[in-house]
C-alpha positions as CSV (number, residue, x, y, z in Angstrom):
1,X,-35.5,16.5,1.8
2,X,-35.7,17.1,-2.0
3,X,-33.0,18.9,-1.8
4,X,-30.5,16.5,0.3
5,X,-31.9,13.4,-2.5
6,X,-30.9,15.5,-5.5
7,X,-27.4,16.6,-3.4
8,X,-27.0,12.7,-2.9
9,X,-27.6,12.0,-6.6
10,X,-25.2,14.5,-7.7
11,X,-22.4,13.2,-5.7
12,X,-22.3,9.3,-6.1
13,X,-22.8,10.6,-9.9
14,X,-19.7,12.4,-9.3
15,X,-17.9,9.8,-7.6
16,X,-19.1,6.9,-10.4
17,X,-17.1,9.5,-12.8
18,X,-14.1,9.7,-11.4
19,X,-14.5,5.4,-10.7
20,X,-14.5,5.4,-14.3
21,X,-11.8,8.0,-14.9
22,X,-10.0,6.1,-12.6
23,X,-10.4,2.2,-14.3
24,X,-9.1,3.9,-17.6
25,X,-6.2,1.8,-19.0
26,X,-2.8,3.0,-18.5
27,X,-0.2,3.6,-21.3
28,X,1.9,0.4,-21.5
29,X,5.4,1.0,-20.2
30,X,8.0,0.0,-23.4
31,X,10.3,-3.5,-22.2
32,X,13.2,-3.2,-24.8
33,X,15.6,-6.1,-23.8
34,X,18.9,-5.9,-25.2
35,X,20.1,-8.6,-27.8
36,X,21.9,-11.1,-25.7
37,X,21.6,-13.6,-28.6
38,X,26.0,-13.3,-29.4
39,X,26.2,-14.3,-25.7
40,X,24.5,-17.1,-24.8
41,X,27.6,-19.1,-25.0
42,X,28.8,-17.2,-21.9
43,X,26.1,-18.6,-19.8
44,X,27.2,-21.0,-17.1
45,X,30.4,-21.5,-14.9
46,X,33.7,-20.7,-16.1
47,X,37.0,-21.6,-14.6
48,X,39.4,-18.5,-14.9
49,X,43.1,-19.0,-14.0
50,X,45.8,-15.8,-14.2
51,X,48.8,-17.3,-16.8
52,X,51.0,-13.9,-16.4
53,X,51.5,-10.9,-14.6
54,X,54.1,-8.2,-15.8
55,X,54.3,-7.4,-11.8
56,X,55.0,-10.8,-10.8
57,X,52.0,-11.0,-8.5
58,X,48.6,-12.8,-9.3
59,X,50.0,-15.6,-11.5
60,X,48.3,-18.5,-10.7
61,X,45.1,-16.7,-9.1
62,X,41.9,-18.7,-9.7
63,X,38.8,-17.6,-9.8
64,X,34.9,-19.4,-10.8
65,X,32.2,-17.3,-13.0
66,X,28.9,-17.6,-12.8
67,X,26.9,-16.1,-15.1
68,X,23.1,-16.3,-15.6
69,X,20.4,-13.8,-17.2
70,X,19.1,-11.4,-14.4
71,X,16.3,-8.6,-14.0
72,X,13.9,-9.8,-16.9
73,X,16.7,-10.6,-19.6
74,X,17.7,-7.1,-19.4
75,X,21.4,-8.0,-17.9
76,X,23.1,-10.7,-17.8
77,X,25.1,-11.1,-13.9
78,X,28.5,-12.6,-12.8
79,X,29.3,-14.4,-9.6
80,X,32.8,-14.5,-8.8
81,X,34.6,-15.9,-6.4
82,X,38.5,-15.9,-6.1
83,X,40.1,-17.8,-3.2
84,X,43.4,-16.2,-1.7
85,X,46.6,-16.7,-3.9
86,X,49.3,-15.2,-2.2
87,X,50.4,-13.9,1.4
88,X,49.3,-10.4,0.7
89,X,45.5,-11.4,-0.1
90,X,44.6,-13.6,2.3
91,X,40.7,-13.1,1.7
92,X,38.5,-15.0,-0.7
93,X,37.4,-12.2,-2.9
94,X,33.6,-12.1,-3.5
95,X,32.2,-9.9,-6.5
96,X,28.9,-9.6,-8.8
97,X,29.1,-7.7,-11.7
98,X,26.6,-7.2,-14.6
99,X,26.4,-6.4,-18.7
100,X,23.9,-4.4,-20.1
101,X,23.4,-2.3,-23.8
102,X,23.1,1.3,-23.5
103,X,20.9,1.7,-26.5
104,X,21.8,5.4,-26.5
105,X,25.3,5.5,-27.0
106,X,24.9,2.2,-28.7
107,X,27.6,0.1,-26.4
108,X,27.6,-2.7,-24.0
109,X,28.9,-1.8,-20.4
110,X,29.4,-3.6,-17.3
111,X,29.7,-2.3,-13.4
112,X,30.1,-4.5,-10.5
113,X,31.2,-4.4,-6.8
114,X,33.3,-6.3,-4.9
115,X,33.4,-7.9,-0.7
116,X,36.4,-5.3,-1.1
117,X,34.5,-2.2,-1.3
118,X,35.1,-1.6,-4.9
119,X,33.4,-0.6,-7.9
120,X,33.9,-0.7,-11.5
121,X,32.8,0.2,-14.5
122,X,33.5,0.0,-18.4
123,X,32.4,-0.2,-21.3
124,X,32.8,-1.8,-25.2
125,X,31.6,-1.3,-28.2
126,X,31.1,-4.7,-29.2
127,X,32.6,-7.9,-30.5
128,X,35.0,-7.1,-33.7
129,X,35.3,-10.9,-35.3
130,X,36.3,-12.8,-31.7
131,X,37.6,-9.9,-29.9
132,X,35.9,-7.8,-27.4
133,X,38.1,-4.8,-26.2
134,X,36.4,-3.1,-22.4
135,X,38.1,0.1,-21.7
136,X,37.6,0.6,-18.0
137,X,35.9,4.1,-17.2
138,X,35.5,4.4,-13.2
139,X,37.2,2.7,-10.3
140,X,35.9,3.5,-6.8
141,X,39.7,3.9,-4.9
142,X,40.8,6.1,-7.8
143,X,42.7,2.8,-9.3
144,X,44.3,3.8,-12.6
145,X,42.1,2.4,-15.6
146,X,43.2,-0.4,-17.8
147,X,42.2,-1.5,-21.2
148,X,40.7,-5.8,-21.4
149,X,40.7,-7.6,-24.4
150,X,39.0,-10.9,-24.4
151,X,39.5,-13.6,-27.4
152,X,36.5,-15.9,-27.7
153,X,39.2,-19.1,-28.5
154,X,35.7,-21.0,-28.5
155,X,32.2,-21.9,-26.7
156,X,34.0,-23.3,-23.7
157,X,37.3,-20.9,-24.1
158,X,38.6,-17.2,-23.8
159,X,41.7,-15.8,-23.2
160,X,41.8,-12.3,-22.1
161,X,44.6,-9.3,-21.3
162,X,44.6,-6.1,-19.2
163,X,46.8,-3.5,-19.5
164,X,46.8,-1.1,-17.3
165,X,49.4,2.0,-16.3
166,X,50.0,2.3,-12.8
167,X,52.5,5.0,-11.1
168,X,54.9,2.2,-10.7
169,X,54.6,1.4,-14.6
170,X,52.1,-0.5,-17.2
171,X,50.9,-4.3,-15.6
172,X,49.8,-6.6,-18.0
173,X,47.9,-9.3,-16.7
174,X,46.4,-12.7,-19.4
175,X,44.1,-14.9,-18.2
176,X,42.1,-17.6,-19.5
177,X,38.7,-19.3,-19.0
178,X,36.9,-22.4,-19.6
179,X,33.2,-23.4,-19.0
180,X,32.7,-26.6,-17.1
């Protein structure tokens, strides 16, 4: 009987060590946000409207940003919507796309997805006085890549332009933007 007490003793000794091994206080995972401080302006709803196309197709196209600070003020996300414009899109294209800082390489980035099936990405080194320039790096269908340069005209207005070379030439598209 001794013996089972002193077994006993020895293992809810055991066990109250490794309770207490247990309870020790775990090393606090680091929450670096990025610096969104240069783009607060941007948050909101913005009216976007296509001024020119090189091709001749999408002048006119509309399209409503909504952008808002997501996953803990580590991104910030875009809701687009852009109703039909011509006969050959007759679907409301739906998209969310979202900015982060890769602190690594040191540059801004964006990726989003579309109701089409596509994906995007590209990136930016920053703003340059009031120009931003995002050099697309990845498109889903194997689209070719075009260069964006967005003009902050003011707090409520940008103007932007995309060049991009396609087989059937370079399209250059300008839109511009206004927050309601």
């Amino acid at each position: 009987m001794f013996y089972f007490r002193l077994l006993a003793g020895a293992f809810a000794a055991a066990l109250c060590c490794v309770s207490f091994a247990a309870a020790q206080t775990a090393t606090p995972v680091p929450d670096v946000k990025p610096d969104f401080s240069g783009w607060q302006w941007m948050i909101g709803t913005w009216n976007c409207k296509t001024t020119a196309n090189s091709m001749g197709r999408g002048a006119g196209r509309t399209e409503t940003d909504v952008n808002t600070m997501t996953m803990d003020g580590h991104y910030i996300l875009t809701d687009s919507t852009s109703k039909p414009f011509d006969k050959a899109r007759t679907t409301t294209l739906v998209s969310k796309s979202w900015m982060g800082w890769d602190k690594v390489k040191k540059q801004w980035y964006t990726f989003g997805i579309s109701n089409f099936g596509g994906f995007g990405m590209s990136t930016s080194p920053g703003w340059k006085g009031d120009k931003i320039v995002w050099t697309d790096t990845y498109a889903s269908d194997g689209g070719s890549l075009g260069v964006t340069t967005v003009t902050k005209v003011s707090d409520m207005k940008t103007t932007s332009t995309n060049v991009t070379k396609t087989p059937k030439g370079t399209e250059t598209t300008s839109d511009e933007c206004t927050k309601s």
